[in-house]
C-alpha positions in Angstrom: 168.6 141.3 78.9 170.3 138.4 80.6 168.7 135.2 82.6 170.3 136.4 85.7 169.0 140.1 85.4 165.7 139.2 84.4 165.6 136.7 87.5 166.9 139.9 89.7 164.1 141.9 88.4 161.5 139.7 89.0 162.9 139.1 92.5 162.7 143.1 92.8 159.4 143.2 91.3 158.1 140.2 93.9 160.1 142.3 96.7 158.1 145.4 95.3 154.6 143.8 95.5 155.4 142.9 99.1 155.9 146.2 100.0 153.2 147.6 98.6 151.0 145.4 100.5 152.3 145.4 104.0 151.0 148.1 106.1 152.8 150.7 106.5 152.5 153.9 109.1 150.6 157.0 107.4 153.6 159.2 108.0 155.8 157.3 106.1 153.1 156.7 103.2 153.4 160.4 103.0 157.5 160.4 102.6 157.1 157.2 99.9 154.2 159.4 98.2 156.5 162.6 97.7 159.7 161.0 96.2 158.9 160.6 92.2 158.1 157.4 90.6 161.4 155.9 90.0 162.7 156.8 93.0 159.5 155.8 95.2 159.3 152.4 93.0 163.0 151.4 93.5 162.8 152.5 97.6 159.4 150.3 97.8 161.4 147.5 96.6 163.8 148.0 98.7 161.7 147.9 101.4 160.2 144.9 100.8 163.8 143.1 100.3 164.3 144.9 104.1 160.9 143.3 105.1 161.6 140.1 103.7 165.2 139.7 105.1 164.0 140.7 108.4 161.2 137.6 108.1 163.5 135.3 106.8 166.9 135.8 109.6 166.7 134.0 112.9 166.6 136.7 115.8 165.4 139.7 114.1 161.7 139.7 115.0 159.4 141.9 113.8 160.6 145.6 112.4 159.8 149.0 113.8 158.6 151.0 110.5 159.6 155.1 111.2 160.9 158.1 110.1 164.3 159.4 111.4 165.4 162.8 109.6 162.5 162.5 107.5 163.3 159.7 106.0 162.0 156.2 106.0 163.6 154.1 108.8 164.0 150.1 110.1 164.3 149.2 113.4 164.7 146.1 115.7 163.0 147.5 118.5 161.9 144.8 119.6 164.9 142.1 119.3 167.7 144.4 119.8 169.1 142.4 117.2 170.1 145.0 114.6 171.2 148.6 113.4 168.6 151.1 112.0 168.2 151.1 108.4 166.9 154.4 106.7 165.8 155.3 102.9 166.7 158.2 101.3 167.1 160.0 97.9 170.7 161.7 98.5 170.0 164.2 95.6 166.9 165.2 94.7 166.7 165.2 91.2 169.5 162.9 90.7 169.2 159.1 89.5 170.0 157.0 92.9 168.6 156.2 96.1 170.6 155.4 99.4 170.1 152.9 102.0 171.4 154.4 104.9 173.1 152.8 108.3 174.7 154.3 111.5 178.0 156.1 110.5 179.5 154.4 114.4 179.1 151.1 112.6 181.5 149.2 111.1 178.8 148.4 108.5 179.7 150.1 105.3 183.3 148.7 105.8 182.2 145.1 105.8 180.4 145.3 103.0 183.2 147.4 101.0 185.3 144.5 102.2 183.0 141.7 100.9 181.7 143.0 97.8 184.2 145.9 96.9 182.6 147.1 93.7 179.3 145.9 93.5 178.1 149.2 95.0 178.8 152.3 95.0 179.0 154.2 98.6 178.6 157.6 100.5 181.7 157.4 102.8 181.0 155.7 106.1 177.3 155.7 106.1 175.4 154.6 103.0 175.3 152.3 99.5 174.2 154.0 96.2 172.0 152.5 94.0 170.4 153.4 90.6 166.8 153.6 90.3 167.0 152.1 86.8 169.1 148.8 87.3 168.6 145.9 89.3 169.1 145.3 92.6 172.7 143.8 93.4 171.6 140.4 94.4 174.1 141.0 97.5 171.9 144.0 99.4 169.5 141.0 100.5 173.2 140.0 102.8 174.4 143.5 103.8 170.6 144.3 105.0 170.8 141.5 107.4 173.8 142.4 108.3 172.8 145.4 109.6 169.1 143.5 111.2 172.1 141.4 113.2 174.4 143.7 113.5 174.3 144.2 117.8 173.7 140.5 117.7 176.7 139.8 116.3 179.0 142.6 118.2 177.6 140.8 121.7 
């Protein structure tokens, strides 16, 4: 394994540990609790890297935790400030997870146009990513992106 994935990891694994800690409503404890390890290990860290990008960009505020369609959701409910973000396994069975944002954005299209390859995407409305390989160092950008999106379209 390389420096750089091993930092990437670790910076998963930190992201992970934050997620498990923070509270988080019954309802979607439930929805984290059903998916299957993997799956609920690699969503957890991406909720903490949602959590933490939200803490760490001016103007978001604090995050609405929810489920829309089931599915784990983030919202700036209180700022304004951003688009919802929304967890899901796009297959059961399969060996990806999705992060999720409003198909009326021009979201998925930014991020295609900044970081072409470096994900993989579900037309207009979600990135791909294995539940066995790091996360792309770039998510941390297109999820606050998406916390700034209405800020930035103002």
């Amino acid at each position: 394994m390389h420096q750089a994935d091993i930092k990437e990891r670790r910076t998963a694994d930190m992201h992970g540990v934050a997620a498990r800690e923070a509270a988080m409503p019954a309802a979607v404890a439930a929805v984290f609790a059903a998916f299957p390890a993997p799956v609920r290990a690699r969503l957890l860290d991406i909720r903490g890297l949602i959590l933490s990008t939200a803490a760490e960009t001016s103007g978001v505020g604090p995050l609405t935790e929810t489920l829309k369609w089931g599915e784990p959701a983030y919202l700036t409910e209180t700022s304004g400030s951003g688009s919802t973000i929304r967890l899901g396994w796009p297959k059961p069975g399969g060996q990806s997870c999705a992060v999720y944002f409003n198909c009326q954005t021009t979201l998925v299209e930014s991020v295609r146009a900044h970081f072409g390859e470096t994900f993989t995407y579900q037309g207009n409305r979600a990135l791909l990513l294995d539940v066995d390989k790091p996360l792309p160092a770039p998510l941390a950008i297109c999820l606050a992106m998406a916390l700034t999106y209405h800020r930035r379209q103002r």
